[in-house]
C-alpha positions as CSV (number, residue, x, y, z in Angstrom):
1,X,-32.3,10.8,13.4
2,X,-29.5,13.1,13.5
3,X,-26.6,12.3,10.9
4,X,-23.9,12.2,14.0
5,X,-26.3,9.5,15.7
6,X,-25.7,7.3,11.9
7,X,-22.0,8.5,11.9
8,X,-20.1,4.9,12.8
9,X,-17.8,4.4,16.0
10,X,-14.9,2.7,17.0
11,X,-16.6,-0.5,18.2
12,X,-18.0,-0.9,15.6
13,X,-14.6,-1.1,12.9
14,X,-13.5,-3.7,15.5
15,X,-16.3,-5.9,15.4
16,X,-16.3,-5.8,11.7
17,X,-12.9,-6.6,11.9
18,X,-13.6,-9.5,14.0
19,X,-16.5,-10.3,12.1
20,X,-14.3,-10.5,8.7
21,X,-12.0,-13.0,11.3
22,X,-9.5,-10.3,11.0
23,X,-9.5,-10.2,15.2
24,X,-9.1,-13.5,17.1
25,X,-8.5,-14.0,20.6
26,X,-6.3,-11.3,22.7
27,X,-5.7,-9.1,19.3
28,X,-9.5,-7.8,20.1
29,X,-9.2,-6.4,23.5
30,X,-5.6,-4.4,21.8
31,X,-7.7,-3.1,19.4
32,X,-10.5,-2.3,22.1
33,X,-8.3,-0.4,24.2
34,X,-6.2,2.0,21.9
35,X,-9.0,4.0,20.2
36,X,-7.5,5.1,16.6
37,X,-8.7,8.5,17.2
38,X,-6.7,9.4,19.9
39,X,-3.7,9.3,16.5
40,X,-5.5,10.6,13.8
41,X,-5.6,14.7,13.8
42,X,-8.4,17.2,12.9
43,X,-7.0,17.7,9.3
44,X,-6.9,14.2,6.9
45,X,-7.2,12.9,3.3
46,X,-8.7,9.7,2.1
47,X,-6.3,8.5,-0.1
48,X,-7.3,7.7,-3.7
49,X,-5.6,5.9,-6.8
50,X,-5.2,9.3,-8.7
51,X,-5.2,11.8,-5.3
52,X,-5.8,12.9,-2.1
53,X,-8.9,14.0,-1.0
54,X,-9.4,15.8,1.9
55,X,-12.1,14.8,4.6
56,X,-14.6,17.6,5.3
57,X,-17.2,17.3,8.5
58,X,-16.8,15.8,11.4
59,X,-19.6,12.5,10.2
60,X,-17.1,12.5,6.9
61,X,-14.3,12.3,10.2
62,X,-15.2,9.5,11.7
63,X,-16.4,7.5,8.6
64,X,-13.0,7.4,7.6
65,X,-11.6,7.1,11.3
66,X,-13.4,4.3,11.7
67,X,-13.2,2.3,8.9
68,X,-10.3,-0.1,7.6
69,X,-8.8,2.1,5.4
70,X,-5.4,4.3,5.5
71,X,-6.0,7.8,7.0
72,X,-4.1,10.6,4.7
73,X,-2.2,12.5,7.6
74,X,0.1,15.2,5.4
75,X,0.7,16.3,2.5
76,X,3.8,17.2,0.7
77,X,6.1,16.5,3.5
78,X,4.3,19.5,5.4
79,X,5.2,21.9,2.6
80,X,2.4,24.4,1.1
81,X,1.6,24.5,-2.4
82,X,2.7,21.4,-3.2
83,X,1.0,18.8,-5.6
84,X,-1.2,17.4,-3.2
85,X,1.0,14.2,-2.7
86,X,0.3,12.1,1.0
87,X,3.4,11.7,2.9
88,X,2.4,10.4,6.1
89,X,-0.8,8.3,7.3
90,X,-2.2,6.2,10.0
91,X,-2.2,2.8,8.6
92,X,-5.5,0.2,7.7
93,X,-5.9,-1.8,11.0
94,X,-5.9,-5.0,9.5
95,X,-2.5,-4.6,8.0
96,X,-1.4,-5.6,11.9
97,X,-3.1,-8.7,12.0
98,X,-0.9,-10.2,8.4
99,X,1.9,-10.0,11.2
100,X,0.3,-12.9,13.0
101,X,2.5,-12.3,16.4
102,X,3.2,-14.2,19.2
103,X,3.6,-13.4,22.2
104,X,7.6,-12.5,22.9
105,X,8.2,-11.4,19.5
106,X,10.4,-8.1,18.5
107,X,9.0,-6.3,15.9
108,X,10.1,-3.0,13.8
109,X,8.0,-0.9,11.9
110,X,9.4,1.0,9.3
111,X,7.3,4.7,9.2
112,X,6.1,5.6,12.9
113,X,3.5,8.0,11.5
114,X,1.1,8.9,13.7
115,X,1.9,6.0,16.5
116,X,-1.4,4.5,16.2
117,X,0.5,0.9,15.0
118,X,3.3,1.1,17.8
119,X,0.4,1.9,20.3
120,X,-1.4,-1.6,19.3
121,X,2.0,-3.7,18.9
122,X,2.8,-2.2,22.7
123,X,-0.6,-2.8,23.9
124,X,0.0,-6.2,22.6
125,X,3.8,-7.2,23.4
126,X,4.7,-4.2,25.9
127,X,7.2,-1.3,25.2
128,X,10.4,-3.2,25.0
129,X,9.2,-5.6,22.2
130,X,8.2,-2.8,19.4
131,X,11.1,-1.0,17.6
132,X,9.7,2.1,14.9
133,X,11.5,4.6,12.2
134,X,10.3,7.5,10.8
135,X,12.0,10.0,8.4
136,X,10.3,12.7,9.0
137,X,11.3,14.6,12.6
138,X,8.0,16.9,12.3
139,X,5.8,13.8,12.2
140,X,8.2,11.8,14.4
141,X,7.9,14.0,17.5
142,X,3.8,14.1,17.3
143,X,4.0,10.1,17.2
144,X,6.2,10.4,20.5
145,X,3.7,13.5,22.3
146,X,0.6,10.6,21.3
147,X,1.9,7.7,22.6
148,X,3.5,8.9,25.6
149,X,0.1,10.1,26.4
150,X,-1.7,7.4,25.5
151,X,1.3,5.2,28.6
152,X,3.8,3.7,25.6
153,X,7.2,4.1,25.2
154,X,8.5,2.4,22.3
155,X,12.1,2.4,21.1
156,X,11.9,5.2,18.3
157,X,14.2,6.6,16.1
158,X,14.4,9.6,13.8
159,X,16.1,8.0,10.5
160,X,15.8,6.2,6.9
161,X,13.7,3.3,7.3
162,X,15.3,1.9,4.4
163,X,18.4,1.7,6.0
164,X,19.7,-0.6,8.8
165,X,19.2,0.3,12.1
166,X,22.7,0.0,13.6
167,X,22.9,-2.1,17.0
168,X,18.9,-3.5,16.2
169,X,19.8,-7.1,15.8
170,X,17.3,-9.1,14.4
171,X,13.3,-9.0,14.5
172,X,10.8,-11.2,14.6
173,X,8.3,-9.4,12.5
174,X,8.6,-6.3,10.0
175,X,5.8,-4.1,9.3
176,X,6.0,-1.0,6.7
177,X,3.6,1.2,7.2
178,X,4.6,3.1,3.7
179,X,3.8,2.1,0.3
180,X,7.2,0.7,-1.5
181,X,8.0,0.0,-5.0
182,X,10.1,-2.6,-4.4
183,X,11.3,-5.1,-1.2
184,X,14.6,-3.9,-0.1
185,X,16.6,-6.5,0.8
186,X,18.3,-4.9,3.0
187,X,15.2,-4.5,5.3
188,X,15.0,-8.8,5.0
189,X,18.1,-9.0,6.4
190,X,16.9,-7.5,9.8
191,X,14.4,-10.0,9.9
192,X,15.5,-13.9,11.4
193,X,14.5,-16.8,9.0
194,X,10.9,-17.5,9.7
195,X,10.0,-14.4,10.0
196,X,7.6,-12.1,8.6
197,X,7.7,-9.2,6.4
198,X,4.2,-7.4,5.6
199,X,4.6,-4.5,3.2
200,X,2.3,-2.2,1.2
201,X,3.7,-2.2,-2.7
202,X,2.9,0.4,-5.1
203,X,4.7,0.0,-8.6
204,X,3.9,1.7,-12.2
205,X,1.1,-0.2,-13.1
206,X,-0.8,-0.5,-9.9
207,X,-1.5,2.0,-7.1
208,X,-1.0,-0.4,-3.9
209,X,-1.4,-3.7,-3.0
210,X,-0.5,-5.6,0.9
211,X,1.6,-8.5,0.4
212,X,2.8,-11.0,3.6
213,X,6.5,-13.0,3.1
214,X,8.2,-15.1,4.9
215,X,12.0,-15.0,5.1
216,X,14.1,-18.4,4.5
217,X,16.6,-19.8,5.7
218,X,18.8,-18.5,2.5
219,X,17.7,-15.2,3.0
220,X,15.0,-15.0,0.2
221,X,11.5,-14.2,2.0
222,X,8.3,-15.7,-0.2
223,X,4.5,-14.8,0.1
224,X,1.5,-13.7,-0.9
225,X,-0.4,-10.8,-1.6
226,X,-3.3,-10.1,0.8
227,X,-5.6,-7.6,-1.1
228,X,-5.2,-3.7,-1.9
229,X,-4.8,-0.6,0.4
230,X,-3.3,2.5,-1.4
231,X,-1.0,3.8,0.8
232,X,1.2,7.0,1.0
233,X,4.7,5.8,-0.7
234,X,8.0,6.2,1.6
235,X,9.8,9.3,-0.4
236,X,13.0,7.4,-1.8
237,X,10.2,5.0,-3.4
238,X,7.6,7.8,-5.2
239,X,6.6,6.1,-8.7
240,X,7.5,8.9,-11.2
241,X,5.0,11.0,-12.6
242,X,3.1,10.2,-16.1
243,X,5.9,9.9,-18.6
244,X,6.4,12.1,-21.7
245,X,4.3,11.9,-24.7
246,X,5.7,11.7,-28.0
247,X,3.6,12.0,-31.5
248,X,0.4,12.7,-33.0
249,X,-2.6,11.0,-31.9
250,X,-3.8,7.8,-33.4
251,X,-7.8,6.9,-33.2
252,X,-8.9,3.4,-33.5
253,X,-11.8,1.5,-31.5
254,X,-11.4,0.5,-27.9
255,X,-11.7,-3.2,-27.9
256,X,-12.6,-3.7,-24.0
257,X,-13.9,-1.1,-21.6
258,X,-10.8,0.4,-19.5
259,X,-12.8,-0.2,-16.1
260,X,-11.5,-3.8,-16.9
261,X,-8.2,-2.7,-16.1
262,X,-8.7,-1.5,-12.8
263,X,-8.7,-4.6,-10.8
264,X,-6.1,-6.1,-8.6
265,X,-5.0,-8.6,-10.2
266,X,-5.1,-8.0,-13.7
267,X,-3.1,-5.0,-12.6
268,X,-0.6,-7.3,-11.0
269,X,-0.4,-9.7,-13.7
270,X,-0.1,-6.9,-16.2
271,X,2.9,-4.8,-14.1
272,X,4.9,-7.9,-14.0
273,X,4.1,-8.3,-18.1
274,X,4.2,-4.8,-19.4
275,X,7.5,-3.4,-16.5
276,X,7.8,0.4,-16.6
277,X,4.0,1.2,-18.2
278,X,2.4,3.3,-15.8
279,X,-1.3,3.3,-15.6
280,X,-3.7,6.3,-13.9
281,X,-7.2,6.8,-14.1
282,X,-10.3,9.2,-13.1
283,X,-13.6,8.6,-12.7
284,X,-16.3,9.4,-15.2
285,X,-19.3,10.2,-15.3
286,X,-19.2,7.2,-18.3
287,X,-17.1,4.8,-16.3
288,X,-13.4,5.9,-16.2
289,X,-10.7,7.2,-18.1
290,X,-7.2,5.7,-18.0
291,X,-4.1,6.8,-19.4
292,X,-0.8,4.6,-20.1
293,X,2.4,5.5,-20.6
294,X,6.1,4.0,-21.5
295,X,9.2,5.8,-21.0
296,X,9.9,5.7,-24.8
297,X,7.0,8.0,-25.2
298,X,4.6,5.9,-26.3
299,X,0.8,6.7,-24.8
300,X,-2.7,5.6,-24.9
301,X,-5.9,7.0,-23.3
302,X,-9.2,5.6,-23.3
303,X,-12.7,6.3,-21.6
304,X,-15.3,4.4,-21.0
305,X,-17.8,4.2,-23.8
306,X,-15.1,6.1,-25.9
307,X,-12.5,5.4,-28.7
308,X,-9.0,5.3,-27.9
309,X,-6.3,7.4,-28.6
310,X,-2.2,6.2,-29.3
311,X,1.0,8.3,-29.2
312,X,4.1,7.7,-30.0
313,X,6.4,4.7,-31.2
314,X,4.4,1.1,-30.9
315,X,1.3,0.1,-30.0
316,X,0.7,0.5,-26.1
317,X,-3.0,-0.4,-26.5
318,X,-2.6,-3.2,-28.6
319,X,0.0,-4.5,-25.4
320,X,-2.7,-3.6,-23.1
321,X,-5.3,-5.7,-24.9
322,X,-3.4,-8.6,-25.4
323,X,-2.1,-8.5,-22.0
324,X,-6.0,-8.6,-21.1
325,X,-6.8,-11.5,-23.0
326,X,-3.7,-13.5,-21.6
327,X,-5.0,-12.8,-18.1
328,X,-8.8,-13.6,-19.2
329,X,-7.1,-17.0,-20.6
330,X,-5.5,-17.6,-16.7
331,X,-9.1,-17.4,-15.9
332,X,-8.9,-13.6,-14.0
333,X,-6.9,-14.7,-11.1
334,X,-7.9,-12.3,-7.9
335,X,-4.9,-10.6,-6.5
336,X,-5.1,-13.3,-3.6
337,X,-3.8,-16.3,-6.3
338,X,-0.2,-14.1,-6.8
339,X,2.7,-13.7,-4.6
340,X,6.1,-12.6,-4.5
341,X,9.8,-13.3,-4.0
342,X,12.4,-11.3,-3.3
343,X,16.2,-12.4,-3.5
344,X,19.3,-10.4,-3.0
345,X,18.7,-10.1,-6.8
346,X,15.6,-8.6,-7.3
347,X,11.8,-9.8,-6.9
348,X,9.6,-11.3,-9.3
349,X,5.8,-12.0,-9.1
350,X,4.4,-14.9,-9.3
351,X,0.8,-16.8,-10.2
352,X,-0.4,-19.7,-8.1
353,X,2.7,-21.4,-7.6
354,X,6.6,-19.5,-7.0
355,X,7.6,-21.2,-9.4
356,X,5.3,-20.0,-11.8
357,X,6.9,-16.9,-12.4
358,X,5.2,-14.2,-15.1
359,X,8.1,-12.9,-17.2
360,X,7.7,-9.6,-19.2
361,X,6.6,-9.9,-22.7
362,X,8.3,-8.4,-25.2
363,X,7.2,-5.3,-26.5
């Protein structure tokens, strides 16, 4: 059998979507009939937690095409040499279905991108209904050329997507198709009370995670988080690189292995604990390596199978650890069990309950 015969297609990402109850009634035949390859182009990344990675072969094409996952579309706002950063994608298909839209419904989607999410919102409300932003004007005019050949016409716009759109009014539903480190509020404020908001997040400790609110009647929108999907973050919202080291290394014994810190929600818990420590790994051949760092330039790396190694002033590691054991004492929570909020203030996560609010520990 010929590896293009094995190489998976279209129909079959949307019946494992409605397989996975992701699809229900009329949002299957909008999927059926806007094929995500007529918006993905020849050249793409898969994004990773640490780096893009680009797709090679045309099997390697359409496993990523047709899978629910984020399709790396540019790099380094079309500039060469750069670090190898994503700057544009076509979004995870089942990110459309947290909107849970009816039928009359306005929505706006902050990062246009390739047009593949404006074609299914127009397929599913018509042109007039679906509203979309995107910075860059490169990227911009290819989403227009695809969807006008594919028979839609949103309302799009060359702009900030962080900013207001002047004239818009408000929306029923508000999807950003671009990773963001925090809510702004002033996107929530387009959106009418009972509205929804769904939102890729990406912040210093974790590399993206989808969360769903709804916006109150005061203004404050509430929700959950809906699982991970590391998407390219919108430029005004890039988490900094690793921070600067400071100090001779320090070896003591690692007292759990740093795979442990990869998941979802420990990585939630622990980014609303430990604010500004940023976490990356790699992949091993062991397991993985991860580095930590605080902006005071205190550091710790570990590996799998390894000892681990401290910079600086403090004990990051120690932080880490305990942070570990107060999630193991919550009983692991999955990322599903936290949620958000998000005031005119600021936003805070949250475990179980909204009111159950996880403060940062002192360091």
């Amino acid at each position: 059998m010929s590896g293009a015969s094995q190489a998976p297609t279209y129909p079959d990402l949307v019946r494992d979507l409605a397989d996975r109850g992701l699809l229900t009634g009329r949002w299957r035949q909008v999927f059926e009939a806007v094929p995500r390859s007529r918006f993905v182009p020849a050249a793409v990344w898969r994004q990773l937690p640490d780096r893009c990675e680009p797709v090679v072969g045309t099997d390697a094409w359409l496993a990523l095409v047709n899978s629910d996952e984020p399709v790396g579309t540019q790099l380094d706002d079309g500039a060469e040499g750069g670090p190898g950063v994503a700057t544009s994608s076509n979004s995870m298909p089942s990110m459309v279905g947290l909107l849970d839209i009816e039928d009359g419904q306005r929505v706006l989607e902050i990062g246009t991108g390739t047009g593949y999410v404006s074609a299914l919102l127009c397929e599913r409300l018509g042109d007039d209904l679906v509203v979309s932003v995107e910075l860059h004007p490169v990227v911009a005019r290819q989403a227009a050329d695809a969807l006008a050949q594919s028979g839609y016409r949103p309302h799009l716009r060359i702009g900030d997507g962080e900013q207001p759109w002047p004239g818009l009014g408000l929306v029923d539903r508000l999807i950003a198709t671009c990773a963001l480190r925090y809510v702004p509020y002033a996107l929530l404020r387009q959106v009418r009370p009972g509205g929804i908001v769904v939102a890729p997040l990406a912040r210093e400790f974790w590399s993206g995670a989808l969360v769903q609110l709804r916006v109150q009647d005061d203004g404050t929108a509430v929700g959950p988080f809906c699982g991970g999907a590391t998407y390219m973050p919108m430029r005004s919202h890039r988490v900094p690189d690793l921070h600067q080291v400071r100090g001779k290394g320090r070896v003591r014994v690692a007292g759990l292995d740093p795979a442990q810190l990869l998941g979802l929600g420990f990585a939630l818990y622990t980014g609303a604990r430990l604010p500004g420590v940023r976490l990356v790994h790699q992949d091993t051949d062991e397991g993985v390596q991860v580095w930590v760092t605080r902006e005071n330039g205190s550091a710790a790396t570990a590996a799998t199978g390894g000892e681990v190694w401290q910079y600086g002033p403090g004990f990051l590691w120690e932080e880490v650890e305990q942070t570990w054991w107060e999630y193991e004492t919550e009983g692991r929570p999955d990322a599903e069990q936290f949620g958000l909020t998000v005031t005119d203030r600021g936003q805070h996560v949250w475990l179980r309950d909204p009111s159950e609010v996880i403060r940062p520990a002192r360091a």
